[in-house]
N, C-alpha and C positions, 0 to 999 in steps of 0.2 A: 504494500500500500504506500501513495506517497502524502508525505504530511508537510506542511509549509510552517518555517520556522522562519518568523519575522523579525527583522531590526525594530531598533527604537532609536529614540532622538532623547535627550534631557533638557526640557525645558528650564532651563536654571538649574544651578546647582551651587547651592552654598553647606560648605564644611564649619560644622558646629563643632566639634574636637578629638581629638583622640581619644582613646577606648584603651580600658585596660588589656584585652584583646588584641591591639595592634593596629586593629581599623580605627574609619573616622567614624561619626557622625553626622551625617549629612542628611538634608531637606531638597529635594529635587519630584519635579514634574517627570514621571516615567510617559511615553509617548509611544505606541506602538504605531509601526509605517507598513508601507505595504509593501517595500522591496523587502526580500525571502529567499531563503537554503533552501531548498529543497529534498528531503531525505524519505528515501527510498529505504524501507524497515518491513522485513521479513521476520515471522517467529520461527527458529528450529528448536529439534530436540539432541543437537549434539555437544550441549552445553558449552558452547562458544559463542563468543561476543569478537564479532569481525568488522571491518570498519573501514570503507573507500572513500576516495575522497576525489574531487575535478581537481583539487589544487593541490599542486604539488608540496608549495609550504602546510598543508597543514595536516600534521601529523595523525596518526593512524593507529596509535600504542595506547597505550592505557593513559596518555596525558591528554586524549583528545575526550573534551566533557562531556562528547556523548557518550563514548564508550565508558567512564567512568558514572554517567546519570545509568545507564545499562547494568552495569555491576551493582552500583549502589542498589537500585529495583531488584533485581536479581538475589540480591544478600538476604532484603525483608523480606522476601517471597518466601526464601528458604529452599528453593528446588536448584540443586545442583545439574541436572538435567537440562535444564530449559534453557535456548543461548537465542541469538538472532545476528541477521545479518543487515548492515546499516550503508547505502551508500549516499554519503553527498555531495550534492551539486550544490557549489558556493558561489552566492551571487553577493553576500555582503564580504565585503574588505576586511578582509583582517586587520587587528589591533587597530582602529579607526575610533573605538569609541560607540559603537551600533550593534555590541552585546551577541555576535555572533554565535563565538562558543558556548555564552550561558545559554541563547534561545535553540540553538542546538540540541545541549541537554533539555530542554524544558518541554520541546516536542519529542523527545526520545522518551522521558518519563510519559506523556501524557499517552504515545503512542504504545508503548508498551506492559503499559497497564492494561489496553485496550486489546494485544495479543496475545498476552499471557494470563488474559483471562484473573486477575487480580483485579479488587475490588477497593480501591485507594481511592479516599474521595480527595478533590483538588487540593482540600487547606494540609491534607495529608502529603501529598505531592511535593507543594510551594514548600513543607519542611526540607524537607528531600533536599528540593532546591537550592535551598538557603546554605544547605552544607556543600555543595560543590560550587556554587558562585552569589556575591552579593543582589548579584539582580536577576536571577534565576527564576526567583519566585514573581517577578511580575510578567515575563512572558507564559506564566502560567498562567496568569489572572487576565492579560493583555486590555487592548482599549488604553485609559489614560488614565494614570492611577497619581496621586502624592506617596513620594516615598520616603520615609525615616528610617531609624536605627541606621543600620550601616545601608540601608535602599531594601532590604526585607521585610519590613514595615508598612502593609501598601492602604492605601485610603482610594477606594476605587471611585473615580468623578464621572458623573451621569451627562455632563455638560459635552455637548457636539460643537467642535468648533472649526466651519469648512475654512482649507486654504490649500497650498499647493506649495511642495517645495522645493528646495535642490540641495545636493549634496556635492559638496565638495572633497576630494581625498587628494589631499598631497602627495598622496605618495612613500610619507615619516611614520612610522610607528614610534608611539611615546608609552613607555611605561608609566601605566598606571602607579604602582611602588613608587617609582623615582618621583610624581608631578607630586603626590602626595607630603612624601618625605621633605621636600623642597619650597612647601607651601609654609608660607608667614601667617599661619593661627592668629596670633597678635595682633597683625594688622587686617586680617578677613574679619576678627570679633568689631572691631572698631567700627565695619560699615554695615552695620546691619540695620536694612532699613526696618523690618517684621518679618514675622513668621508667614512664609509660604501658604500655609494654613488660612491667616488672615483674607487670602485673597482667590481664596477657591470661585466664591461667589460672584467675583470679580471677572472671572477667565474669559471671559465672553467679548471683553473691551483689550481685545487685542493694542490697541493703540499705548496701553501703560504695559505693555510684556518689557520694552526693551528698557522700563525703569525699575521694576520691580524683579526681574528674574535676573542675575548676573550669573554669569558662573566664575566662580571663584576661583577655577582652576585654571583658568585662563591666564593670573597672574603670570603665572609661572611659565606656560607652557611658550607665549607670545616671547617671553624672557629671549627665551632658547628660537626659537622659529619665529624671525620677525615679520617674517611675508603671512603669516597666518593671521595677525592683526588685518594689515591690508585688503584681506580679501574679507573679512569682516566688513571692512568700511567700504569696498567694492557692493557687495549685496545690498549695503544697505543706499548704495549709491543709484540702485538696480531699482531700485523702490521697496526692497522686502521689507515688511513692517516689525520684524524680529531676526536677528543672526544671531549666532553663537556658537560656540563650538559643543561639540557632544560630548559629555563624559569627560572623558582626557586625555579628547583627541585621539587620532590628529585630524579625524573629519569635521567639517566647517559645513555648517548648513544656513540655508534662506528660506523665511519662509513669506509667503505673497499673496494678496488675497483676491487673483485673479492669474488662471492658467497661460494667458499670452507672457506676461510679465518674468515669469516664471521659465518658459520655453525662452523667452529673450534672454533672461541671465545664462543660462544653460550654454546657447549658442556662443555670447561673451566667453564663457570660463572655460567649454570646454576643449578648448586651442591649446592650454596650457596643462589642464586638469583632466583627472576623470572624474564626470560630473554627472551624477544620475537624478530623474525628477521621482517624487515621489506625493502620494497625497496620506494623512492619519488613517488609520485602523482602529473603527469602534468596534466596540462590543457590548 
């Protein structure tokens, strides 16, 4: 059977602290998109968990989250017998910051509870989730959720909000670890306008997104990659009524509230970039 495992975008993302744990704290808009993996997931009884992939970078061993979302389901079942065969077609960017490998696992779980005959309800699943990646558990919940704790914390938002966007991939992979480790706490607590939270009821007036949502990570990342600023001020030169970058990078998105606008930045960017358009994913 084939299951579609979507990106997300992070509408804002501000770091509230570190955690005895190692992680942060963070308040972020989870946004499910419509560009998607594709994975092709057969059940067998050879108790093997096997794993293909279109793309060469992305590994295929137990380090790849689907094959470990597979083992993990596999462990709580308890049938050593029971294995399956996983192949994907990868249409989101690696390390970009669009949760690939979490939402990988997240349609691995959901899909294989579904051939293996195991009776896991989602908030059971999203646990799962939560142990092999911070954001796992909201492509399990998907649509547009607020997310706290370390982003496994989800407040699912009922609010539809049409627009059309574009992605931008540089090309840079930025560790997540290193933007983290490299971030000024101190000076992130200093600008904090309110809580995320505050302005769920607000979402609707896209015109305050680009005052209200920063991402915090951005400090840092623009630090190191100066042309990532730029194309920031590009987009929004484009007329996108919000940019930012996703996560922690290195993709750079616009978002427009009209599809010409949209296909127009695209044509601008993508001479230099690979630029893909995309529009949200309700639920």
């Amino acid at each position: 059977m084939i299951f579609q495992a979507f990106a997300k975008i992070n509408i804002g993302l501000r770091v509230l602290g570190k955690r005895p744990d190692g992680f942060h704290n963070i308040e972020t808009f989870f946004q499910q998109i419509d560009l998607c993996d594709e994975l092709a997931i057969s059940a067998t009884t050879d108790g093997d968990i096997r794993i293909e992939c279109s793309d060469k970078e992305c590994p295929t061993d137990e380090s790849n989250l689907a094959y470990r979302a597979a083992a993990l389901l596999k462990e709580k079942i308890g049938d050593p017998g029971i294995g399956c065969r996983i192949k994907i077609h990868k249409r989101i960017p690696m390390g970009g910051g669009l949760g690939g490998g979490s939402s990988d696992a997240a349609a691995t779980l959901t899909a294989l509870n579904k051939l293996w005959r195991s009776a896991f309800s989602n908030g059971e699943l999203m646990e799962m989730g939560a142990a092999l990646g911070s954001d796992a558990p909201f492509f399990i919940l998907g649509g547009l959720a607020l997310g706290t704790g370390r982003g496994e914390i989800l407040r699912p938002i009922k609010t539809r909000i049409p627009y059309y966007g574009v992605l931008i991939c540089p090309g840079v992979r930025v560790s997540t670890p290193w933007a983290y480790k490299n971030l000024n706490l101190s000076l992130t607590n200093n600008n904090k306008i309110g809580k995320f939270i505050d302005f769920i009821a607000e979402l609707g007036d896209t015109s305050r997104w680009a005052m209200r949502f920063p991402n915090e990570l951005e400090n840092v990342v623009f630090q190191k990659h100066k042309s990532f600023r730029d194309i920031v001020d590009e987009l929004y030169a484009a007329g996108a009524f919000y940019a930012r970058m996703s996560g922690s990078g290195s993709t750079l998105f616009g978002l427009f509230d009209a599809r010409n606008k949209a296909e127009k930045a695209k044509l601008h960017f993508q001479k230099r970039h690979q630029t893909i358009l995309f529009e949200p994913v309700y639920r």
